[in-house]
PLY file of the C-alpha trace (Angstrom):
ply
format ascii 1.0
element vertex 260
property float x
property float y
property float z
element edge 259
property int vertex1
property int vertex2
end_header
0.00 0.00 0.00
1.71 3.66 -1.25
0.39 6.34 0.34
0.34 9.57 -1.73
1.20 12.45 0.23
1.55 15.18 -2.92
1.80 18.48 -2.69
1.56 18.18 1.42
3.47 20.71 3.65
5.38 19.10 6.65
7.43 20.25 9.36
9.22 17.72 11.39
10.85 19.39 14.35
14.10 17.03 15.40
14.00 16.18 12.00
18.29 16.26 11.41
18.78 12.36 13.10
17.21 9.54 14.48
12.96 9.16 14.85
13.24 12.41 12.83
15.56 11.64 9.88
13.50 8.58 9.06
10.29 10.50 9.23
11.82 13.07 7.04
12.67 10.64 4.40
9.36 8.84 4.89
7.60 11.42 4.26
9.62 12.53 1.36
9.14 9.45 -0.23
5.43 10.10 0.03
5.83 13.30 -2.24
5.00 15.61 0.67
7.01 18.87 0.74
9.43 18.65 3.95
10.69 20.97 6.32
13.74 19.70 8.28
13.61 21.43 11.72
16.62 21.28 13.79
18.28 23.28 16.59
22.07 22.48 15.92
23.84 20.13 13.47
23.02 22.12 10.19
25.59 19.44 8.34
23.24 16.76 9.39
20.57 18.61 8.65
21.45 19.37 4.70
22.27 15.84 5.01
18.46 14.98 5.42
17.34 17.53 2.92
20.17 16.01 0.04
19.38 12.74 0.51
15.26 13.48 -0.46
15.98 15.72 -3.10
18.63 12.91 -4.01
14.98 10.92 -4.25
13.56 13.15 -6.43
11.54 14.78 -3.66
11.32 18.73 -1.94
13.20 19.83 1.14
14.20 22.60 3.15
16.49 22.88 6.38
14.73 25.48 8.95
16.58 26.35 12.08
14.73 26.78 15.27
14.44 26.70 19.05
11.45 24.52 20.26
11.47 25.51 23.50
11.52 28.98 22.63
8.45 31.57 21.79
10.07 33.70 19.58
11.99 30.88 17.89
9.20 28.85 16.94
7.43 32.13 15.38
10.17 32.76 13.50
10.24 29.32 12.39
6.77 28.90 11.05
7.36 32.34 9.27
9.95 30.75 7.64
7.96 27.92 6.77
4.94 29.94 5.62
7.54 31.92 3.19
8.84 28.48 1.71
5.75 26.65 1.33
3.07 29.00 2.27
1.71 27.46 5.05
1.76 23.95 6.76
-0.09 20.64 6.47
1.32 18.52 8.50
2.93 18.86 11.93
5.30 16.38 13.59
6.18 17.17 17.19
9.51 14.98 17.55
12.37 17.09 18.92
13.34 15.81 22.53
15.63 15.17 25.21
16.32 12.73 28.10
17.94 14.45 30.34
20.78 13.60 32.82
19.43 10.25 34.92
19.08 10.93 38.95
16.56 10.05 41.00
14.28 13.05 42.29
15.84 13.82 45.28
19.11 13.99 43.55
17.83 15.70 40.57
19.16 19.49 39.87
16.02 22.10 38.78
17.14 23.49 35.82
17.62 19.95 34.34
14.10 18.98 34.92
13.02 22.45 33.72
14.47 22.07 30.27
13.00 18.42 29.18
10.17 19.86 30.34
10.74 22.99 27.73
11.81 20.84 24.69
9.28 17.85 25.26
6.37 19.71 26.25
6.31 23.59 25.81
7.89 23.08 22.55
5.52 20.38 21.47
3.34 23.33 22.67
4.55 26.15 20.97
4.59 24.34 17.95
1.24 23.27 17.72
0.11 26.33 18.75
1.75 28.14 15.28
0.37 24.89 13.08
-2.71 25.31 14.70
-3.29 28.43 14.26
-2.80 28.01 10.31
-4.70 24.59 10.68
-7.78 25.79 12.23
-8.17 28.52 9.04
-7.60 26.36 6.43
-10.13 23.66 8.42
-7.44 20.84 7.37
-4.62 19.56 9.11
-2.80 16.80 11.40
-0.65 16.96 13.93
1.29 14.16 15.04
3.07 14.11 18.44
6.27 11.70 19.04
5.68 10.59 22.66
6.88 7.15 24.50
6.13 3.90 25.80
7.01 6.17 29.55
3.79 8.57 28.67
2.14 4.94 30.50
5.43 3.57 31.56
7.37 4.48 35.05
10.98 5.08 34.34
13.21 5.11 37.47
15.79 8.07 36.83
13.96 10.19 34.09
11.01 11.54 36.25
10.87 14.72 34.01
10.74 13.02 31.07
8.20 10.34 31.66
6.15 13.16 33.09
6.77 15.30 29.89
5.73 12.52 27.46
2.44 11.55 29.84
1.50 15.76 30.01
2.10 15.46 26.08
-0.60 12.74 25.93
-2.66 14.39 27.55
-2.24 18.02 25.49
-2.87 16.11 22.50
-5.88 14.77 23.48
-7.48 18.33 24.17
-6.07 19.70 21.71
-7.85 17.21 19.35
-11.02 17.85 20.70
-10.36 21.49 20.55
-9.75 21.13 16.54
-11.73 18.56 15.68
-14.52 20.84 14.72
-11.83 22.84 12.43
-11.14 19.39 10.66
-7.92 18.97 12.14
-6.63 15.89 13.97
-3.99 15.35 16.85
-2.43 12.58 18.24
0.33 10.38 19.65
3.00 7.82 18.59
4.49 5.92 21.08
7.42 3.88 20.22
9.31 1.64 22.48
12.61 0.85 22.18
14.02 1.78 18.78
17.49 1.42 17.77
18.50 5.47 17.04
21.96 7.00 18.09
20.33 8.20 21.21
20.01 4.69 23.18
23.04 3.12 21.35
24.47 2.35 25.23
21.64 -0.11 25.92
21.45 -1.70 22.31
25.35 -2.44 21.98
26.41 -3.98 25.39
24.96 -7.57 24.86
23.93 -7.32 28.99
21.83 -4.43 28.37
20.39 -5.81 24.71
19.55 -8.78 26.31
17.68 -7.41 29.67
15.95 -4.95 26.92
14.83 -7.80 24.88
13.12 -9.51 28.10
10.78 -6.46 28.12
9.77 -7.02 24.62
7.16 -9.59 23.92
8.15 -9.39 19.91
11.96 -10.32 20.72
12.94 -7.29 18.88
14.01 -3.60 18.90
11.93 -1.31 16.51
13.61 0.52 13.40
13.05 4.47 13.16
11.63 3.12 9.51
8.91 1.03 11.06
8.02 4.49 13.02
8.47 7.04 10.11
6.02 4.42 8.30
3.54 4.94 10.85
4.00 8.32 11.13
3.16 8.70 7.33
-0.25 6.38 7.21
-1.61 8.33 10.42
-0.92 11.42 8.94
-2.47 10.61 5.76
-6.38 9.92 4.94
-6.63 6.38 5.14
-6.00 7.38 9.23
-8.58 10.03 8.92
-10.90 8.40 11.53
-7.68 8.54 14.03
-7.22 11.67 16.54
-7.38 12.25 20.02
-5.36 8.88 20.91
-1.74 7.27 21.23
-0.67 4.73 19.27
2.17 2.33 20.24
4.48 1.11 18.69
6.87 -0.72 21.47
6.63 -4.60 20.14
4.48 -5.31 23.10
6.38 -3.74 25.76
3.30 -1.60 27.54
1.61 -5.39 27.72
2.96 -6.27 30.71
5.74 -9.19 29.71
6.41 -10.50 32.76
2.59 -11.38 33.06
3.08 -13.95 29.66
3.43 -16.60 32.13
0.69 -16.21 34.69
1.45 -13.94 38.00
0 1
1 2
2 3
3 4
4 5
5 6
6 7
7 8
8 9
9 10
10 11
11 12
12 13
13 14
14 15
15 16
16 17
17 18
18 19
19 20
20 21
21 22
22 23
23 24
24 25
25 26
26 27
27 28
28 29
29 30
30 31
31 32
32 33
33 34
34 35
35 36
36 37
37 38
38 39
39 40
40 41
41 42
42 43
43 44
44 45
45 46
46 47
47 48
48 49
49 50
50 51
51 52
52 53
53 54
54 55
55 56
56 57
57 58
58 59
59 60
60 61
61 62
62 63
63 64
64 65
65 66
66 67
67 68
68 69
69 70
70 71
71 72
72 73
73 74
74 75
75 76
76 77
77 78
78 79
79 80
80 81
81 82
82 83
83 84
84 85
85 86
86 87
87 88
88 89
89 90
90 91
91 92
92 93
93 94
94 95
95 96
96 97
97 98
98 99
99 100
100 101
101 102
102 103
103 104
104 105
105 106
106 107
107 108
108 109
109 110
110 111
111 112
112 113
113 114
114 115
115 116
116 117
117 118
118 119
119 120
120 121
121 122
122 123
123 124
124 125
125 126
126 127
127 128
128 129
129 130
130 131
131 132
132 133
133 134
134 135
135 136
136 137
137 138
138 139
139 140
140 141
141 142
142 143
143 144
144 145
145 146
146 147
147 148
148 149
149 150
150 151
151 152
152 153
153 154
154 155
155 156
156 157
157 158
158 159
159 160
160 161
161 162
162 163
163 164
164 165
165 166
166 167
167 168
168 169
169 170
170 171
171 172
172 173
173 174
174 175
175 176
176 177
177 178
178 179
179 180
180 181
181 182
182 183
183 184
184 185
185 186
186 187
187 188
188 189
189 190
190 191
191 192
192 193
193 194
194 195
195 196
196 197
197 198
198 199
199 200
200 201
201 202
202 203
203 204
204 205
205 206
206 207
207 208
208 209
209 210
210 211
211 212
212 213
213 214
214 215
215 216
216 217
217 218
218 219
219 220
220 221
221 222
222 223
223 224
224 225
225 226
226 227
227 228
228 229
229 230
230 231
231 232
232 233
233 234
234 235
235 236
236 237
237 238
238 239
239 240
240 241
241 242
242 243
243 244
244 245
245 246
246 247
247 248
248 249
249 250
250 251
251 252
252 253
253 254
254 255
255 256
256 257
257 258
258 259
């Protein structure tokens, strides 16, 4: 099954590596028109941009801060002058932060995954919504986690930032679902990008990761940016106001295969 994206403006915020690279070129490959929104790493930024136009497809590099107000405006300006407007909104730029349990945990660090993940899913949906909303057409997908349901010993701001991000999407949705928009959530599990290489190449950490996988498998950021292209296209437009996961089974409770 092809979908057909032609002609349709997205924005992918973290779009330069990982998750966001391989919805970049997903999308690409779809025909849509793609902005490639990063924050630093401009070389591996054009690299995302060459490598769809080497597909015969359209896309731009636009620098931005998520987290910041003025940033993001500036942003979607830029956007609006390069492909007059937006379509399609992926919220995927985010952090981890430092692990330390609560008590141990410094302020500021919690304060900025809470900026990236959440404000600046925030922020940005507020700009795409705003051009959403008058054009009565548009979807916004959010790149949550398997930790928006999840408990993650260590990363207390960022399981709370991906469970607040749930949340926002959901009232967002029903906010714009009379404007014809949708919003919603993936949720991927464990995924081999750059950013969890530590747990994916030491064979003791691969195999205690596997044990919470009922597939037997990591995820690819292709199997994601796949998903991330049918949801935002029509044959998902029944779909809004809900996560979906994409974790190999890891939110269904492994240990309980066996009877508890």
């Amino acid at each position: 099954m092809r979908i057909d994206l032609s002609g349709k403006r997205v924005l992918v915020t973290g779009g330069n590596g990982g998750l966001g690279a391989a919805m970049c070129g997903a999308f690409g490959a779809a025909g849509a028109r793609v902005a490639v929104s990063y924050q630093s790493g401009p070389d591996k930024a054009k690299a995302v941009v060459d490598a769809i136009a080497a597909g015969g497809g359209e896309a731009i590099a636009i620098q931005g801060d998520v987290s910041d107000p003025d940033s993001v405006g500036a942003m979607f300006e830029g956007l609006d002058r390069a492909f007059g407007g937006i379509d399609i909104l992926v919220n995927n730029a985010g952090i981890d932060g430092a692990r330390a349990a609560a008590w141990d945990s410094e302020v500021a660090a919690w304060t900025k995954v809470i900026a990236v993940n959440l404000t600046g899913a925030y922020l940005c949906a507020r700009e795409a919504l705003r051009r959403m909303v008058a054009q009565r057409a548009g979807v916004i997908i959010n790149t949550s986690s398997v930790h928006e349901r999840i408990p993650w010993g260590g990363y207390s701001a960022y399981a709370a930032s991906k469970a607040g991000l749930s949340m926002m999407a959901k009232t967002l949705a029903l906010e714009a679902a009379p404007h014809g928009v949708r919003v919603l959530c993936i949720a991927p599990g464990a995924i081999r990008t750059p950013i969890n290489r530590a747990v994916w190449s030491d064979p003791q950490g691969y195999r205690d990761l596997l044990q919470k996988i009922p597939l037997g498998r990591i995820g690819t950021p292709e199997e994601i940016a796949d998903l991330a292209v049918m949801l935002a296209s029509d044959r998902a437009g029944y779909v809004t106001g809900t996560t979906v996961f994409a974790d190999g089974g890891m939110t269904n409770y492994p240990d309980f295969s066996h009877g508890g």
